[in-house]
C-alpha positions as CSV (number, residue, x, y, z in Angstrom):
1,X,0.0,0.0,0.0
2,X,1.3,3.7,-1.4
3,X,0.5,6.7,0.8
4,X,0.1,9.8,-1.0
5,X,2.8,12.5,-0.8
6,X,0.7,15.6,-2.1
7,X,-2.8,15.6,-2.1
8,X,-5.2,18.8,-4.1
9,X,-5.7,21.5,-1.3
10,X,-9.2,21.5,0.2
11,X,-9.5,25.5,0.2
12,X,-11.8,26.4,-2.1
13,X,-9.7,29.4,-5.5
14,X,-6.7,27.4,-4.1
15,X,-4.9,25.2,-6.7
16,X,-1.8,24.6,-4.6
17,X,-1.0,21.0,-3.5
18,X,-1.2,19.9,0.6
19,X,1.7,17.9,1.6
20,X,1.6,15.6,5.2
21,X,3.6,17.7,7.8
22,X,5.2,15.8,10.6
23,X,5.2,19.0,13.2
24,X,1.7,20.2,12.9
25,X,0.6,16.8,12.2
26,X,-1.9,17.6,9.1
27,X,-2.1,18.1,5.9
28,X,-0.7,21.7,4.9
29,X,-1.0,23.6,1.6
30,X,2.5,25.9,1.3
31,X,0.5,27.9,-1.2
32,X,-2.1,29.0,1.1
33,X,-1.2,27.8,4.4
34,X,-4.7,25.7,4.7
35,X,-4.1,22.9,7.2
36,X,-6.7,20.5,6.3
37,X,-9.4,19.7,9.5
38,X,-8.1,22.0,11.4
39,X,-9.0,25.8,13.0
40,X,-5.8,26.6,14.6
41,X,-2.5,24.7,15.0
42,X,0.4,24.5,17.5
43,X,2.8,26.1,14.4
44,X,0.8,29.5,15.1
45,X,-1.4,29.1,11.8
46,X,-5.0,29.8,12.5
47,X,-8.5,29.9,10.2
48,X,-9.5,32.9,12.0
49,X,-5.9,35.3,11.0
50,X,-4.8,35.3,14.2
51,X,-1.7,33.2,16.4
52,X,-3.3,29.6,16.4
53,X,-0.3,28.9,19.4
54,X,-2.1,31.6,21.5
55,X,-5.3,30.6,20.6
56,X,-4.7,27.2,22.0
57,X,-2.7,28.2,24.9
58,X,-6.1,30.5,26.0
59,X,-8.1,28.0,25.5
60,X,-6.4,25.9,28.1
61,X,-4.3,23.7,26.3
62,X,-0.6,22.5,27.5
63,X,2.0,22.8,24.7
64,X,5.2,20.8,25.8
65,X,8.4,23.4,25.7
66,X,9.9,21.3,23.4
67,X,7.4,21.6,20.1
């Protein structure tokens, strides 16, 4: 069994190409910064624009020092 490398990005006027990233753990387009099922991620990307780290952080999440 093959797993796929790139996959289309999900983001609709997007044509770029998602590839699997091992730190945020998701698919992520490097064209639009999309990361596929998610709002926010530990990397600092967020859906809403803002610091997706923070975001987590206030919401009561632990991040381990060493991410």
């Amino acid at each position: 069994m093959t797993i796929a490398s790139e996959i289309s990005c999900t983001r609709n006027g997007c044509a770029g190409k998602m590839e699997f990233s091992r730190g945020c753990g998701a698919w992520v387009c490097y064209e639009c910064d999309e990361h596929k099922g998610l709002c926010r991620c530990y990397c600092g990307w967020s859906v809403s624009g803002g610091n997706g780290y923070e975001e987590l952080e206030e919401m009561g999440e632990y991040i381990e020092e060493d991410y």
